[in-house]
C-alpha positions in Angstrom: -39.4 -33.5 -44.5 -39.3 -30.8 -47.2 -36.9 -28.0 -45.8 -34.6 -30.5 -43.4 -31.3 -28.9 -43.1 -32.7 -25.7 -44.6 -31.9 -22.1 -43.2 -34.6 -19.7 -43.7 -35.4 -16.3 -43.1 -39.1 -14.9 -42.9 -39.1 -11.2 -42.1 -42.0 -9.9 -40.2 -42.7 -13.5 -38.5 -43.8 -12.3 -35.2 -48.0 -12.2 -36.7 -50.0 -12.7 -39.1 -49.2 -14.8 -42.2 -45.5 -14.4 -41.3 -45.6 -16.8 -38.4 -47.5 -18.7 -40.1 -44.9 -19.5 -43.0 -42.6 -19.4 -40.4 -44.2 -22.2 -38.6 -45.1 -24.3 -41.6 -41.2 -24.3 -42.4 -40.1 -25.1 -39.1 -42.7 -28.2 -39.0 -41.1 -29.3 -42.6 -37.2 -29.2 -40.9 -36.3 -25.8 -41.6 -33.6 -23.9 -39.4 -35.6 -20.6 -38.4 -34.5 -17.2 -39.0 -37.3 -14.8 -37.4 -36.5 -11.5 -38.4 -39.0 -9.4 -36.9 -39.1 -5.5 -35.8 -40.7 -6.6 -32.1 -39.1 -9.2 -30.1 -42.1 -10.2 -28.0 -44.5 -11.7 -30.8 -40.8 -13.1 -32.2 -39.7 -14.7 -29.1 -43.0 -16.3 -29.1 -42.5 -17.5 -32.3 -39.3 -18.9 -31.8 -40.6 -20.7 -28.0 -43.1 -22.5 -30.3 -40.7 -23.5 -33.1 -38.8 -25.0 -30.3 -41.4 -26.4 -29.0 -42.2 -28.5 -32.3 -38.2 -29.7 -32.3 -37.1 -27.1 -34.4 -34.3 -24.5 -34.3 -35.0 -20.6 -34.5 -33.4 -17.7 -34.0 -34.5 -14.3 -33.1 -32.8 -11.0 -35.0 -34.3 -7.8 -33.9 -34.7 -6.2 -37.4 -36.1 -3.3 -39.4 -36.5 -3.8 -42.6 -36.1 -0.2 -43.6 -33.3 0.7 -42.2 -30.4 -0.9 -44.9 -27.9 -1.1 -41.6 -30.1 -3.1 -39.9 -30.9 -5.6 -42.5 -27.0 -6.0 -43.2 -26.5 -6.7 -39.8 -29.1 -9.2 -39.7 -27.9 -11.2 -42.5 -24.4 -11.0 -41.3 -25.4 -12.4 -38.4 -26.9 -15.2 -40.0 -24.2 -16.3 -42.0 -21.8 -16.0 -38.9 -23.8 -17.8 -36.6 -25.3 -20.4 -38.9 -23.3 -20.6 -41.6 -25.4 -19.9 -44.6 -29.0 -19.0 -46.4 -31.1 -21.3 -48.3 -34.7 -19.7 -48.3 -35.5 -15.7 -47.9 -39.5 -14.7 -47.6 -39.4 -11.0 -47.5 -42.9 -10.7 -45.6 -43.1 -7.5 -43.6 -45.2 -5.0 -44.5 -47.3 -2.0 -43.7 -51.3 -0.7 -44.8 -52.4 2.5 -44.3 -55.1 3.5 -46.0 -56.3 7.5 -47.3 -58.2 9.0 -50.0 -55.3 10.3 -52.7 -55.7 13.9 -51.8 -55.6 13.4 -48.4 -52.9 11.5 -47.9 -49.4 12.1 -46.6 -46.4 12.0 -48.2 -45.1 10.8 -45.1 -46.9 8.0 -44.5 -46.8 7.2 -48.5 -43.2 6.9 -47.6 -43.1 4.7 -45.4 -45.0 2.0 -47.1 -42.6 2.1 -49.9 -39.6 1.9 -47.4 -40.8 -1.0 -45.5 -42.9 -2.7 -48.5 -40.5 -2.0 -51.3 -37.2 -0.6 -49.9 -37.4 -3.5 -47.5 -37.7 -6.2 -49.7 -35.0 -4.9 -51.9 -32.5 -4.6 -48.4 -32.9 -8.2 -47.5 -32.2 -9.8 -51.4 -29.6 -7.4 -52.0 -28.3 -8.8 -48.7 -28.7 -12.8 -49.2 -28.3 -12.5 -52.8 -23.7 -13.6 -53.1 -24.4 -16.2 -51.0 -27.1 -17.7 -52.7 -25.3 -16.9 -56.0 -21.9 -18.3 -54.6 -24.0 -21.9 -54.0 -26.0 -21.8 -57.0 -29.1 -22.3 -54.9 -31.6 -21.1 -52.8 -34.9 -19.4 -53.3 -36.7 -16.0 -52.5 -40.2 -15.5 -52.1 -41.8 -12.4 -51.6 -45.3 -11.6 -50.1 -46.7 -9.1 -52.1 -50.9 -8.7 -52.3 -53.9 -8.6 -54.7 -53.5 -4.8 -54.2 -50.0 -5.5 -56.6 -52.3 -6.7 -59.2 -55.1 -4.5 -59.0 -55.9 -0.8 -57.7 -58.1 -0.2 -54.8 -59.5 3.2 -54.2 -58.5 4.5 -50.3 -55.3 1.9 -51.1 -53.2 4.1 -53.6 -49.5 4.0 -51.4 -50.1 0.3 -50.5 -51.0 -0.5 -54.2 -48.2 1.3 -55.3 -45.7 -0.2 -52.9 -46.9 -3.8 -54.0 -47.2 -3.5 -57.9 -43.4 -2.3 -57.5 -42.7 -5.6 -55.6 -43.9 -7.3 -58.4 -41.7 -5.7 -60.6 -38.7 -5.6 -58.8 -39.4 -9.6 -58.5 -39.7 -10.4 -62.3 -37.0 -8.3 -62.5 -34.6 -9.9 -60.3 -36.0 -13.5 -61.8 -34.4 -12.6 -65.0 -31.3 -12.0 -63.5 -31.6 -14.7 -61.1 -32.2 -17.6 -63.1 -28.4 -17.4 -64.8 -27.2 -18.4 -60.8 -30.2 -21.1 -59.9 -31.9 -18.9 -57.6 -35.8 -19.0 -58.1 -37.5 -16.0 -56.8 -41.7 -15.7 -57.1 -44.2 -13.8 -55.2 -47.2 -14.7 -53.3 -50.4 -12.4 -53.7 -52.9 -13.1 -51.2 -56.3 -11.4 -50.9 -57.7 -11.2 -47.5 -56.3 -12.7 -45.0 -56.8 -12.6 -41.1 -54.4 -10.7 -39.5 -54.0 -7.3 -37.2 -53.8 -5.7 -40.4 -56.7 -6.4 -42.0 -58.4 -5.8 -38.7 -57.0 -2.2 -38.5 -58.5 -0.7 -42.0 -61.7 -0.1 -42.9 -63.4 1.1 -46.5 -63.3 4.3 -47.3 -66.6 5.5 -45.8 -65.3 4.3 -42.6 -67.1 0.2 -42.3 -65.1 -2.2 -41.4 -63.8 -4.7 -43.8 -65.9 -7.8 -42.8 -63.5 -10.7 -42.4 -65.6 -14.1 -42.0 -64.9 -14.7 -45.3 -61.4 -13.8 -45.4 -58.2 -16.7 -45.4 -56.6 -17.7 -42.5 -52.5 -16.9 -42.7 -51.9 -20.7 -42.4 -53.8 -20.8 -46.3 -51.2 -18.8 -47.5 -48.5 -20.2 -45.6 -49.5 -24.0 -47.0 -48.9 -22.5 -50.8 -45.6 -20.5 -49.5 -44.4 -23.8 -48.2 -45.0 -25.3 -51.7 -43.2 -22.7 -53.2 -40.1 -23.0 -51.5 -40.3 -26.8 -51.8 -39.0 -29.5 -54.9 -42.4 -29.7 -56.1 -42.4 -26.3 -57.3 -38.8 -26.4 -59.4 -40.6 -25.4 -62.0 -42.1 -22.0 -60.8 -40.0 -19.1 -61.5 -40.6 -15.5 -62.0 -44.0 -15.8 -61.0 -46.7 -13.7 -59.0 -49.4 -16.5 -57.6 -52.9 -15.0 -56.6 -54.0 -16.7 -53.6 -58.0 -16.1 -52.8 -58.7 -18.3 -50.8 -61.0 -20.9 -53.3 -64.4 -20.6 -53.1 -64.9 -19.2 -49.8 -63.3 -16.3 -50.2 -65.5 -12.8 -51.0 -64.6 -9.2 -50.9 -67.1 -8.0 -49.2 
């Protein structure tokens, strides 16, 4: 298997492309760490995990609160000894026009999207440097590539994400830690199901990826075969079958 004997940590794992990823690692060998914000959808996560042979544990975390995230990772290094694999998945969308939209709610996508990211690497990043090994992968989106009108917070939070990851590459590849991103465009998820165009349609999602897309290539990226990938944000569309609208 590709991860046996692996500890990993996927933030946001309860839904959505999360437990995906979290499930494609568990299947490869991987030692689960579900960090997730709501413990139902986690414990659910973890039951099935189990289910498949594997080990996972369940740390009630939010990623924007710094405590929180210390606590988390402290936990994990007390109870399992050390980190090999960090996906920094959770994430929040809202969508408004520019004018219109809150500096509230603008906030908080950068604190969970961008603050929360940096939290949990700042966290995991001595031990993975004291081993001189491990890597980080970040889910980040199209919307870090490219701006979307009614998207402007959630753009901004992710082309920061981006940059934070190149950023931490550089510095990262002196101690062996790779560290990449993953940008998906539409993907099936409560997320995607909750926003809607500006003039209020629905985004149509027969067309859109299924999480377990994404979390084949995050699976890949985490693995040997991908050694060679550092410092790199990977557009995944979803082939041919995939169409904005």
């Amino acid at each position: 298997m590709l991860l046996a004997g692996q500890i990993a940590i996927v933030t946001g794992a309860g839904r959505g492309i999360g437990r995906a990823i979290a499930l494609a690692y568990a299947r490869e060998g991987a030692s689960l760490v579900i960090a997730e914000k709501d413990r139902e959808p986690a414990q659910e996560v973890a039951e099935k995990i189990r289910g498949l042979g594997g080990q996972a544990l369940v740390i009630e975390t939010d990623v924007a609160q710094e405590s929180s995230v210390n606590a988390m990772v402290e936990r994990v290094l007390r109870e399992l000894g050390t980190i090999d694999i960090l996906v920094t998945n959770a994430g929040i969308q809202r969508r408004y026009f520019v004018h219109q939209l809150p500096t509230a709610e603008f906030q908080a996508m950068l604190d969970v999207n961008l603050l929360g990211t940096f939290y949990c690497c700042r966290a995991v990043l001595p031990t993975l440097y004291a081993r001189r090994t491990g890597t980080i992968l970040m889910i980040a989106s199209d919307s870090g590539r490219r701006g979307y009108a009614y998207n402007a917070a959630y753009c901004a939070s992710k082309f920061a994400v981006i940059g934070f990851m190149e950023a931490l590459a550089d510095e990262a590849r002196a101690y062996a830690v790779r560290v990449n991103a993953l940008c998906p465009a539409g993907v099936k998820t409560r997320m995607s199901e909750s926003v809607t165009w500006g003039d209020g349609r629905p985004l149509r999602l027969e067309h859109f990826m299924e999480p377990e897309e994404v979390a084949d290539v995050a699976l890949f990226l985490v693995g040997p075969g991908a050694r060679a990938i550092h410092g790199q944000a990977i557009p995944v569309y979803g082939g041919v079958t995939y169409r904005l609208e």
